[in-house]
N, C-alpha and C positions, 0 to 999 in steps of 0.2 A: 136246264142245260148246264147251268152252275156247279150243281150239285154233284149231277152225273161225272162231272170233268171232277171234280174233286174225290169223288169215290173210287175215279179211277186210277189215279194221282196217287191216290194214299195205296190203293191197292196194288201199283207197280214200282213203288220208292221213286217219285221223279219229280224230285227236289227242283223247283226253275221253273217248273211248266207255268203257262199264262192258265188265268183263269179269262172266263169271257171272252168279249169280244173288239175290247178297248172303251175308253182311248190307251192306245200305247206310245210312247217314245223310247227308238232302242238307237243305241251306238255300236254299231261293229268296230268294238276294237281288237288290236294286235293284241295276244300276249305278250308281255313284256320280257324281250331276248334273254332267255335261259338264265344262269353262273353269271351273276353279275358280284365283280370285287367290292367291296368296302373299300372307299376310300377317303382317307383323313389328311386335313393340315394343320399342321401344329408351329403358329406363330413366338417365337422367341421377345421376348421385352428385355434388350439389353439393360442388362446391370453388372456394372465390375465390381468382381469379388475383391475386399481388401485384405493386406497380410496383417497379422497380428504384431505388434512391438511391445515388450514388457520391458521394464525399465529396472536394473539392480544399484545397489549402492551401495558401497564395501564401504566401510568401519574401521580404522586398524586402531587396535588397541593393545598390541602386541603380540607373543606367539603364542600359535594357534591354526583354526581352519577356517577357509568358508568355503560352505556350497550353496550348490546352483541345482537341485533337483529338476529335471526335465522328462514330463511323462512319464511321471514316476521310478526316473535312475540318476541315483547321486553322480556329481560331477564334484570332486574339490580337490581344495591345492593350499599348501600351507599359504600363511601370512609372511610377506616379504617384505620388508623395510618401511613400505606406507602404503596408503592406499590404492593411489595407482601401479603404482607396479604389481601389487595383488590383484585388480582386479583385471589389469592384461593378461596375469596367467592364468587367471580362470577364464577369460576369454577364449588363451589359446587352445586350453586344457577342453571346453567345450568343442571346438572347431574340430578336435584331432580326433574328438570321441569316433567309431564305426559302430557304435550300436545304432541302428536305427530309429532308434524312440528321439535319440536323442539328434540324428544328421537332419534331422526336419525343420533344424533353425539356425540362424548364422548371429554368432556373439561379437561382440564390435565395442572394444574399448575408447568410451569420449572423454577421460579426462576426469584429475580429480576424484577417482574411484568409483565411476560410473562406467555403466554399459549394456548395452543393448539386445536385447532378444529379438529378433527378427524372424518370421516365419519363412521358408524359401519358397511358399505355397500359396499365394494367395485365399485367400478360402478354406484353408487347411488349420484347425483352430490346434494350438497345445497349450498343455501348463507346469507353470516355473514355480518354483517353491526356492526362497532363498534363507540359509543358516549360517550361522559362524560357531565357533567353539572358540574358548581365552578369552582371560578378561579382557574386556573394552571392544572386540570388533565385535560386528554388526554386518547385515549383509540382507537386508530388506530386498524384496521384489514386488514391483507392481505394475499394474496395465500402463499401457499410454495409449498401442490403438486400437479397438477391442476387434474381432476376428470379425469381415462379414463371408460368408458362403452363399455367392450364388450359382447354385448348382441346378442345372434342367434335365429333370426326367423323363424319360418314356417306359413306358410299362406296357409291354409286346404281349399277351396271351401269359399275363402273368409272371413274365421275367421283365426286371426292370434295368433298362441302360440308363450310362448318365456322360453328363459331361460338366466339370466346374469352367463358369468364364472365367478370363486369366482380371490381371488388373487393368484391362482397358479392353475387357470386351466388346463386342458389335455382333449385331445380329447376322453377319454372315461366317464371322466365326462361330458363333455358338449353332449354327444350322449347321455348317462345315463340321463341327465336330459331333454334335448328334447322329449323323449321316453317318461317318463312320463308327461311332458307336455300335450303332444299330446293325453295322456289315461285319464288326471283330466279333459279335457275337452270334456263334452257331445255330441257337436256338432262335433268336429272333431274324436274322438273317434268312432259314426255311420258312418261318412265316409270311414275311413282307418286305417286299423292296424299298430303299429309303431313298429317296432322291429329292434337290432342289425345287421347287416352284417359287419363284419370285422370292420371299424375305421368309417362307415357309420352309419347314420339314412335311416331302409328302409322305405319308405311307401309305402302300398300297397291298392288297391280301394276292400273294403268290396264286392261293388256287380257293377259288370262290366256291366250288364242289363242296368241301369238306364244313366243320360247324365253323362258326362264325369268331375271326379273330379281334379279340379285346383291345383297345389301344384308349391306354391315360397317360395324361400328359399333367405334369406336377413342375412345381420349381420353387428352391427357397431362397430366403434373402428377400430384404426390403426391398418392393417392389418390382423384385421378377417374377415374369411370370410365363407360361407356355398354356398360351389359347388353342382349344383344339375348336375345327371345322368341319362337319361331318359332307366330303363331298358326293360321295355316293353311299346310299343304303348295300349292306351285304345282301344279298338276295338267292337263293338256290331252293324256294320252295314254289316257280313260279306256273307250273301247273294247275287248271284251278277245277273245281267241282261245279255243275250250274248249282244255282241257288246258295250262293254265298256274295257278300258284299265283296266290292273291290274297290282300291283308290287309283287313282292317276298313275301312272310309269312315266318313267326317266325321258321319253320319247314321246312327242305327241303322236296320240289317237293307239295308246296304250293303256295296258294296264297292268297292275300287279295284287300280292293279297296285301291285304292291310295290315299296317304299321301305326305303332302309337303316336297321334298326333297328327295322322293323317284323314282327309277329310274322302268320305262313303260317293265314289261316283256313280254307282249301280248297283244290281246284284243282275249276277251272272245267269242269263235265261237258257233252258234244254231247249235246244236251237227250234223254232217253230216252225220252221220249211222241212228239216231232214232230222228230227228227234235226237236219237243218240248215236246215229253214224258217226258222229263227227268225235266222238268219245275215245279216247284208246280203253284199251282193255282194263285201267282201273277205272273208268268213269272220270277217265278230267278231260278237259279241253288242252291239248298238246302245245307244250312251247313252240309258237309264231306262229299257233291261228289265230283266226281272226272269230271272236268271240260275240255274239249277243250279248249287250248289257244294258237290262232296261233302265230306266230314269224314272218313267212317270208308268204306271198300271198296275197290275193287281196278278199274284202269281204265287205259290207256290214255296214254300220255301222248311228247309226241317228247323225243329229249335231243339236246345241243348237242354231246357227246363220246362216245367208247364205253364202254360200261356194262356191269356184270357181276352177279348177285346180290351180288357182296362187294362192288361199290361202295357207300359212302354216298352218299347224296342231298345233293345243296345246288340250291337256290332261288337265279335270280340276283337279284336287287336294284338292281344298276347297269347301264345299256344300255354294250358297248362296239361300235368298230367292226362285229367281224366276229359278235358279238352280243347285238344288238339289245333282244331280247325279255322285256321284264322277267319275271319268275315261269318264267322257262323252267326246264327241269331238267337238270343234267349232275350229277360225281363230284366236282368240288374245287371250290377257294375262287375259282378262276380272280382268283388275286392280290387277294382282297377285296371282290371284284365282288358273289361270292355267298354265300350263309350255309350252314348245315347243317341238314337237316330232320330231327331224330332218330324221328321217329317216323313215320316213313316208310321202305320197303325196293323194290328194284329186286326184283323177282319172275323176269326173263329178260334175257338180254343183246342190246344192239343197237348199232350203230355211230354213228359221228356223224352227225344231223340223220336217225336212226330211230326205230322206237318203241319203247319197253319198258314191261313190266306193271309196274303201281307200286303198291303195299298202302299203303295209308295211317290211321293213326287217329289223330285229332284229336280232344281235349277237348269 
């Protein structure tokens, strides 16, 4: 009777079908509703970006110059009477500059021929280079408070926004400003909507139809950071074939095809009451029927490589070129593509893209 049902199986492609006559355990579940978005949270770890100060010290030793290179553009001013009053007018000589290399810092004369580089930018790092000409001045530059950047990124489908926190950031501005980040720009904005949830950036995929949108979350500076949360799987392939594994769906007493790291609830039976009525015209089981999925029997199923009673079973999980089929079944890991179903045994051997009898029991 076994055999016959297997000859017949192999001789009409009907991948799912029971073999025998049990025992069986099946679960009628839903398919798992159509276009389902990706959706991610990406938590902020406040940390305030600090500005840079470099410190100058004029020399006078009579007439002559000093500068103050900034981002690499001379700033100088003759030597005036001593030190101080030279280096107030490099001070001012900086402040009045309009090149922009150079308006990214604010000079501030302390006294004594000293003064100060100040970045206007928290997190915005530059560099000061100090010279004099004539004998005796001098006009040395160095750190005092070294630049930190912390800046948090999103990287949309490939385009990356950003936002620097100011010098007292908090996690609702830096979410606050990601959020708009993510809406100024055109190309990530057609992707995903950005919006608050609690101390989070959510993003969510505009149209769940199309391939599936990438989202990485980065941030630098001592100890910031942006943790991403995967809340929903992207999903738009959820039509399924019988005789392929399935995992769990977002919904109880569903399901979906399988995803790496997800655990094997069944594999999808050619319905045993009504064959392939229930099939549309490619052979799948149509988004929110309500599908056979055995657990525990013996059935039918095609494999992607040649198989033997000693092969182990692995479930694929990742589609590649030459195959496609998530939940299919073949013998290895096919380089990580697919998992191992231990509790599962190939019953007969078949070649590649044949069928073989497959014992299964499932919790």
């Amino acid at each position: 009777m076994v055999l016959t049902a297997i000859a017949t199986s192999q001789a009409l492609g009907l991948a799912g079908q029971r073999m025998g006559f049990g025992p069986f355990e099946v679960d009628s579940l839903k398919n798992n509703a159509g276009d389902i978005a990706k959706v991610v949270d990406f938590l902020p770890t406040a940390v305030s970006s600090v500005a840079q100060v470099m410190t100058g010290t004029v020399t006078y030793g009579g007439a002559g110059t000093v500068v103050a290179t900034i981002n690499g553009v001379a700033i100088s001013v003759a030597t005036d009477t001593d030190a101080a009053t030279t280096a107030t007018a490099l001070a001012v000589a900086i402040n009045a500059s309009a090149n922009p290399l150079v308006s990214v810092v604010t000079a501030l004369a302390t006294g004594a021929g000293a003064y100060t580089l100040t970045a206007d930018t928290p997190g915005l790092a530059f560099t000061a280079v100090g010279s004099a000409t004539g004998g005796g001045n001098a006009n040395p530059i160095v750190s005092t408070t070294a630049n930190v950047d912390s800046t948090y990124t999103l990287t949309i489908g490939g385009v990356a926004v950003s936002y620097r926190g100011d010098a007292s950031a908090s996690i609702a501005e830096i979410r606050t400003g990601l959020i708009a980040a993510v809406e100024a720009n055109t190309f990530t904005d057609a992707l995903v909507t950005a919006a608050a949830s609690g101390n989070n950036v959510r993003l969510t995929e505009r149209d769940p139809t199309t391939t599936e949108v990438t989202m990485v979350g980065a941030a630098t500076g001592p100890a910031a950071a942006l943790a991403a949360t995967v809340i929903t799987e992207h999903s738009n392939e959820d039509p399924v074939p019988p005789g392929i594994a399935v995992t769990r769906g977002t919904a109880d007493k569903t399901m979906k095809l399988m995803i790496s790291g997800a655990a094997v609830v069944g594999v999808v039976e050619l319905s045993h009451a009504t064959g392939d009525s229930e099939l549309d015209g490619d052979g799948l089981y149509p988004v929110n029927s309500i599908v056979p999925v055995i657990r525990k029997g013996l059935l039918l199923v095609k494999v992607e490589d040649a198989v033997t009673p000693a092969s182990a079973v692995h479930v694929r999980h990742t589609p590649t070129a030459d195959n496609p089929q998530r939940g299919a079944f073949r013998s290895d890991v096919d380089g990580g593509n697919a998992v191992a179903l231990t509790s599962a045994q190939f019953k007969t051997s078949a070649g590649a893209g044949g069928l073989a009898q497959l014992s299964i029991t499932l919790p």
